[in-house]
C-alpha positions in Angstrom: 117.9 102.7 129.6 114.1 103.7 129.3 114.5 103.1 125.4 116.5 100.0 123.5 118.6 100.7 120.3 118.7 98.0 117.7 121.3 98.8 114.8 122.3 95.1 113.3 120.1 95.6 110.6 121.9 98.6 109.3 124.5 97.0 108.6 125.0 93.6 105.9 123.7 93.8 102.5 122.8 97.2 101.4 123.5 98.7 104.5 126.9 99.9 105.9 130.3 98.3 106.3 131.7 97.9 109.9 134.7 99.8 109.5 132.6 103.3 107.6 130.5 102.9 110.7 133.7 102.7 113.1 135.4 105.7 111.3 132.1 107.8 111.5 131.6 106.8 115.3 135.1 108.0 116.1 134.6 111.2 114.6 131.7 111.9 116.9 134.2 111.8 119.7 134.4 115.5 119.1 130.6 116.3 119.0 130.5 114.6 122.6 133.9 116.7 124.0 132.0 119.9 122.7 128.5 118.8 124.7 130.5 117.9 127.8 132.1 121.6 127.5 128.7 123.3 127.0 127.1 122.2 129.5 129.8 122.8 131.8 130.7 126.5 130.6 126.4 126.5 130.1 127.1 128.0 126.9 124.1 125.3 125.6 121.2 126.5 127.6 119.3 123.3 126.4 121.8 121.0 128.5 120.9 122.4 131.5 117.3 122.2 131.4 116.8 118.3 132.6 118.3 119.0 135.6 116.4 122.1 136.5 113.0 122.3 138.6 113.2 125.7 140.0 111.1 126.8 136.6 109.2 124.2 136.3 108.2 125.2 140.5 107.5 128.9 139.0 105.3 127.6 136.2 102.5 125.6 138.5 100.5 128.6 139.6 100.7 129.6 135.8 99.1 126.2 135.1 97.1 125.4 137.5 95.3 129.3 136.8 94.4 127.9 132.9 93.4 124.9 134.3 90.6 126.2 136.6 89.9 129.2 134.7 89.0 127.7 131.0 87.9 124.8 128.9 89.8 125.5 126.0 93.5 126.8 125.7 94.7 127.6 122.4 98.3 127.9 122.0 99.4 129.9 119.0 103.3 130.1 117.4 104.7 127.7 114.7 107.3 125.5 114.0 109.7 125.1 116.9 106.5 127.3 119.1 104.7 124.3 118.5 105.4 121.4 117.8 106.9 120.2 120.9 104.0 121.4 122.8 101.8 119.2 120.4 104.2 116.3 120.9 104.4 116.3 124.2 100.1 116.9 124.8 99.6 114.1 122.5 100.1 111.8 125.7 97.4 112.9 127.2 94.6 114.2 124.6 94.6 110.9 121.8 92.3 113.0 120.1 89.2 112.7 121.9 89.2 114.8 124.6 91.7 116.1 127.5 92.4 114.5 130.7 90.0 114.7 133.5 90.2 118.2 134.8 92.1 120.0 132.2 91.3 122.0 129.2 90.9 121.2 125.8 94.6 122.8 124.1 94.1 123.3 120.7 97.6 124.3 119.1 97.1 126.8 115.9 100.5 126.6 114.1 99.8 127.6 110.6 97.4 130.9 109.4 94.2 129.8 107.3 91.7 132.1 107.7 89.4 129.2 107.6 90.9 127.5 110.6 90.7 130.6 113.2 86.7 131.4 112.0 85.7 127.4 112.7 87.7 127.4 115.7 86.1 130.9 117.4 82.7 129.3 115.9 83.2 126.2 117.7 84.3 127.1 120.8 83.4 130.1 124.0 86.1 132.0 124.1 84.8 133.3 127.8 85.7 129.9 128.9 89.3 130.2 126.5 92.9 131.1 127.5 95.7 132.3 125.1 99.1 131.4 124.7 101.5 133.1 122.4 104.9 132.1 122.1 107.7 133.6 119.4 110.9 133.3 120.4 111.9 136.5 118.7 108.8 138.1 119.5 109.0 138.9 116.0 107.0 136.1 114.0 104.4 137.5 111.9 102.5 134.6 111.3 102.1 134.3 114.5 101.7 138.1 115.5 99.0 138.2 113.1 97.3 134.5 114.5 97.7 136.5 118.0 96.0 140.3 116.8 93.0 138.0 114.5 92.4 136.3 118.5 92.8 139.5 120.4 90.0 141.3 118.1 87.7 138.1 118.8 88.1 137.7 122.6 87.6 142.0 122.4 84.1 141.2 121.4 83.9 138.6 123.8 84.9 139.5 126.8 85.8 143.3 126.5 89.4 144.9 126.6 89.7 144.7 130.3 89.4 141.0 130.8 92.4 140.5 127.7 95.0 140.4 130.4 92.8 137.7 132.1 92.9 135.2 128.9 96.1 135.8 127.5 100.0 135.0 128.1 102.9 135.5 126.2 106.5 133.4 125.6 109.5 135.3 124.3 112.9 136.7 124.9 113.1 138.9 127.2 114.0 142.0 124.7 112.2 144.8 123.4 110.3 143.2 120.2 106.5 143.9 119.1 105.1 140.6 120.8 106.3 141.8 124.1 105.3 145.3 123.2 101.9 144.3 122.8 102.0 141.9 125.9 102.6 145.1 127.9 100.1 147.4 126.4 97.5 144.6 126.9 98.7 143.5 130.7 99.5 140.5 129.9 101.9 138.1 131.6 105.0 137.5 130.0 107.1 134.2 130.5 110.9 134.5 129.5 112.1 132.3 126.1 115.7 132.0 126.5 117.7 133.6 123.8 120.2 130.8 123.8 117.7 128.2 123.2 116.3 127.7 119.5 112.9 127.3 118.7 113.4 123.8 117.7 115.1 122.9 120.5 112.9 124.3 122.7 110.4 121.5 123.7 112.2 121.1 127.4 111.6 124.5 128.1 108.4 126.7 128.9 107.2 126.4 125.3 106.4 123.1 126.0 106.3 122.3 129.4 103.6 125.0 130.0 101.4 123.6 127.9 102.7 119.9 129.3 101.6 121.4 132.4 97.9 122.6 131.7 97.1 119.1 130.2 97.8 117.4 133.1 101.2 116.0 132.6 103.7 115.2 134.7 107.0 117.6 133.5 109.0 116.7 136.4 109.4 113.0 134.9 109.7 114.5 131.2 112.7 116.1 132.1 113.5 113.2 134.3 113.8 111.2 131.6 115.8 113.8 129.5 118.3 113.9 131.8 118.8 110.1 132.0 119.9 110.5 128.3 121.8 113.6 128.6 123.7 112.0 131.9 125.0 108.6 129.7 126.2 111.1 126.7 128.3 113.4 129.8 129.8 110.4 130.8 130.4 108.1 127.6 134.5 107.4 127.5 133.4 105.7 124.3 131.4 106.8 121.6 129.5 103.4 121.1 128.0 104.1 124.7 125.7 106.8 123.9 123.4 106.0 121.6 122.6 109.1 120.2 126.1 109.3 119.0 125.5 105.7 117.3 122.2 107.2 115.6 123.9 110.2 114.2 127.4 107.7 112.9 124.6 105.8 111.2 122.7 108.2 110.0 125.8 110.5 108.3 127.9 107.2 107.3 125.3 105.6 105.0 124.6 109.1 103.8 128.4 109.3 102.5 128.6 105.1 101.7 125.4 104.7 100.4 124.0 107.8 99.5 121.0 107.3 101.9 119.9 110.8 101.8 116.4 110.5 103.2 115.4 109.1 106.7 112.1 107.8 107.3 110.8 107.6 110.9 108.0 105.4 111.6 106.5 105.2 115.0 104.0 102.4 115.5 102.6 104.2 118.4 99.4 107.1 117.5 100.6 109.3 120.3 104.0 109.7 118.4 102.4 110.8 115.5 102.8 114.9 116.2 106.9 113.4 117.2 107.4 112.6 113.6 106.4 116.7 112.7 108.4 117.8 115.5 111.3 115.5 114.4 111.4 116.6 110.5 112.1 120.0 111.6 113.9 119.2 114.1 116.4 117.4 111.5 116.2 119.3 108.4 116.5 122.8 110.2 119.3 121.8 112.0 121.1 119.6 109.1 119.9 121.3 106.1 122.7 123.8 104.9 125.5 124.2 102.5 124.2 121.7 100.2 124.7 119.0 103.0 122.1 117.4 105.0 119.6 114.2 104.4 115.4 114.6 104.2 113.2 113.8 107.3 110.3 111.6 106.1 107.6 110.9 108.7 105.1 107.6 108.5 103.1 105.9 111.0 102.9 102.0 111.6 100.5 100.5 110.6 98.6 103.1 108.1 101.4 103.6 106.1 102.2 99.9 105.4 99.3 100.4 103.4 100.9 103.9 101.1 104.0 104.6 101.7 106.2 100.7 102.1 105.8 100.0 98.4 108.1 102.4 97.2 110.5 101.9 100.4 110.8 98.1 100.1 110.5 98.3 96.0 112.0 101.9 95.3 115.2 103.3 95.3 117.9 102.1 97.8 118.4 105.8 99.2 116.8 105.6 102.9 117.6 105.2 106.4 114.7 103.4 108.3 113.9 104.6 112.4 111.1 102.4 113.5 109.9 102.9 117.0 107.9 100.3 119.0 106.4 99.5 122.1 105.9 96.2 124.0 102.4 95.9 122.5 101.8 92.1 122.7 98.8 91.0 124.5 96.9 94.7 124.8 93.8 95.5 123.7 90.5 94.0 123.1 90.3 90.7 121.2 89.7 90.7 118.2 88.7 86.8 117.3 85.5 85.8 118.8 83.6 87.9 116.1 85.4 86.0 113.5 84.8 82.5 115.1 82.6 81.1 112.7 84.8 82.1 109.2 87.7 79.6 109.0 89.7 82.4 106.8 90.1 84.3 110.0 91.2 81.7 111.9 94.8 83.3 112.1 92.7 85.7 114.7 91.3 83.3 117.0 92.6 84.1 120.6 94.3 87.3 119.1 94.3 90.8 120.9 94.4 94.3 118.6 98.3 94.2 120.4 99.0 91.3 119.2 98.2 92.4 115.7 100.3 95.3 115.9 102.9 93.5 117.8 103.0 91.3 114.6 103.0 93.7 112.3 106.0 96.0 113.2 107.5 93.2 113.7 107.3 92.0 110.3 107.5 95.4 108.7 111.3 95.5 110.4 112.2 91.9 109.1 111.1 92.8 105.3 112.6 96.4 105.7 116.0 94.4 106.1 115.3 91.1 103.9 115.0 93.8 101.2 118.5 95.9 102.2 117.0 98.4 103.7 118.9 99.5 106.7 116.9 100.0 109.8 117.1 100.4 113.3 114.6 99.6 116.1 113.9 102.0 118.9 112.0 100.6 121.4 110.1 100.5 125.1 108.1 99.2 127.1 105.7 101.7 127.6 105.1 105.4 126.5 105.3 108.1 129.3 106.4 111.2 130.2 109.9 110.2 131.3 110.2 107.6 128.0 108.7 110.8 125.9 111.7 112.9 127.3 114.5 110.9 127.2 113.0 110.4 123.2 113.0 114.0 122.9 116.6 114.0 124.6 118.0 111.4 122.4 116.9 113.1 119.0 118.2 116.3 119.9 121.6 115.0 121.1 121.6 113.0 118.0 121.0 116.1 115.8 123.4 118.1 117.1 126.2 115.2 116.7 125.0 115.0 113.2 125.4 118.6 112.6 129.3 118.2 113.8 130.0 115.3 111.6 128.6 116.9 108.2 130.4 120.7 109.5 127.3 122.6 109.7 126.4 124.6 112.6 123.3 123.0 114.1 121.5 126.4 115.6 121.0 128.3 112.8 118.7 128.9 109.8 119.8 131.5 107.3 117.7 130.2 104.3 114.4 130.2 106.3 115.2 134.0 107.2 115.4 134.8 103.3 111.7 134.0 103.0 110.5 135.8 105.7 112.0 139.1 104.0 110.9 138.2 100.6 107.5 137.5 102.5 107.4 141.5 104.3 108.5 143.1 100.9 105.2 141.4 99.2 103.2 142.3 102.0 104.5 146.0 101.4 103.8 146.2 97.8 100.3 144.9 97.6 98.1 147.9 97.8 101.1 149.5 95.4 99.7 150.4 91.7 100.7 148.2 89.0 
């Protein structure tokens, strides 16, 4: 396996009993029959993406042409448009810079003014590429992000270079985004219909972008499909551990009423996972009153906010910590200290060994304190770990989604709000 699940400590003293865990885990037998049948009928799109390089083949040129062509890309959509595409980028940009030979992606997800007028102030949008994904073509957030970037690269370039500078992501139906990709020549790049927004990270939304930063999206999907490929085949439940995480996850929810679950990476370039993971979760779960809260954190900052109230709060949380094998990394962080004997605990110390330490310790007084918490963790973080991570979570979401009865693909509440949203929009030049 590229990743290692570690579940004893959900289990003991304020964790679950062995046989609410053994009851949940049987149930998921179903979840896994229906996955196996999906992705033979393909009735899941999403399960046959690992296994597929034919689009990936098509998408070079597509790459490779934003690559050579600009210095900037900014990638506009939101939610499920995003996020994975942030996730996955965060390999290679830590936040100072892109890799050698690739642009700068900037990913604009929400629709402050003040955002898009620093942005088009900061950067030359001569040298600047456009990609606009909405599944539904629809989206008016991010129809409007797209028309507020279309007037400024207008004045920039002129309105025959727009095709130049600009792609488009959606189904391939007739819906404004694609109506306006056409009247503006732009290229459009099919969003399958059968694939959800969230769920969407293994497919052109994200491996595009992927792409353009210099990533390797062969071994992404590689490493989904190592994941997917032990679920297919797992004649037991207890062999696929995204089955285990969703049992967990919905058993201490019924035994313990752990209705919020914290994920806490203690790796930077898995901070953007956390976002991608709380919708990812609570879209999926949320509905009919059922469900349990995504709460993201990050090792070590949030030792330093948020573990007070988990270790002396209520009881009412699931713990996902994820680490690497960090020991020994870094620079060293004693010799400076040499001469203060209170910092003696430093001496021959790297920055990895520090962290090593401290997740360590933050797992150990997680469970001294009855918190249940599992460890996910790897040697190293790359493209093939990120995918079979991105794998897992899915797989693990859509199990959950069987065990609690809801269906895992839709959204009806968010679609309330966006026609609440259009009828204020409509009344506001209205009298009185």
């Amino acid at each position: 396996m590229l990743y290692h699940q570690e579940t004893k400590d959900c289990f003991g003293d304020g964790g679950l009993g062995e046989q609410s865990f053994a009851a949940a885990l049987k149930r998921t037998s179903a979840a896994l029959e229906g996955i196996r049948a999906a992705h033979e009928d393909g009735s899941l799109p999403l399960l046959r993406l690992p296994a597929r390089t034919d689009d990936l083949d098509s998408l070079k040129p597509v790459a490779d042409r934003f690559r050579t062509n600009f210095d900037h890309v900014v990638v506009l959509g939101t939610g499920g448009s995003s996020l994975g595409g942030q996730t996955v980028c965060q390999l290679a940009d830590r936040g100072f810079g892109p890799l050698p030979g690739a642009p700068k992606l900037h990913f604009l997800d929400n629709i402050d003014p003040d955002t898009f007028a620093s942005l088009f102030a900061a950067i030359d949008l001569a040298r600047t590429g456009f990609i606009v994904i909405s599944k539904s073509g629809g989206t008016a957030e991010t129809l409007s992000q797209f028309m507020v970037c279309l007037d400024a690269l207008i004045a920039k370039v002129g309105k025959e270079a727009v095709g130049h500078h600009a792609l488009i992501i959606s189904e391939p139906t007739d819906n404004p985004l694609r109506r306006l990709g056409l009247e503006w020549g732009l290229t459009a790049l099919d969003h399958d219909p059968g694939i959800g927004g969230r769920f969407s990270v293994l497919s052109p939304v994200g491996m595009l972008p992927c792409m353009i930063a210099g990533l390797d999206a062969y071994a992404l999907r590689a490493g989904a499909a190592e994941v997917l490929d032990i679920a297919l085949a797992a004649g037991d439940p207890a062999d696929c551990p995204p089955a285990v995480g969703a049992a967990l996850s919905i058993a201490l929810l019924g035994d313990r009423g752990a209705g919020t679950t914290v994920i806490m990476p203690y790796v930077d370039r898995l901070a953007s996972f956390g976002a991608w993971y709380q919708q990812l979760w609570a879209e999926s779960l949320g509905k009919d009153g059922k469900g349990t809260t995504p709460v993201r954190a990050i090792g070590t900052t949030d030792q330093h906010s948020q573990l007070q109230l988990y270790l002396d709060g209520p009881r009412d949380k699931m713990f996902t910590l994820m680490f690497s094998d960090i020991a020994g990394t870094g620079g060293d962080i004693g010799k400076g200290a040499a001469n203060d004997a209170s910092l003696a605990y430093l001496a021959d110390r790297t920055m990895g060994d520090l962290m090593d330490v401290e997740q360590r310790a933050t797992a150990a007084t997680l469970a001294a304190n009855g918190c249940p918490t599992r460890i996910i963790s790897f040697v190293r973080l790359d493209e093939k770990v990120m995918g079979a991570l991105l794998m897992h979570f899915m797989l693990e979401t859509v199990i959950a989604a069987h065990l609690l009865g809801v269906d895992a693909f839709d959204q009806p509440a968010v679609e309330q709000g966006k026609v609440l949203a259009r009828e204020y929009l409509a009344q506001m030049d209205k009298p009185g």
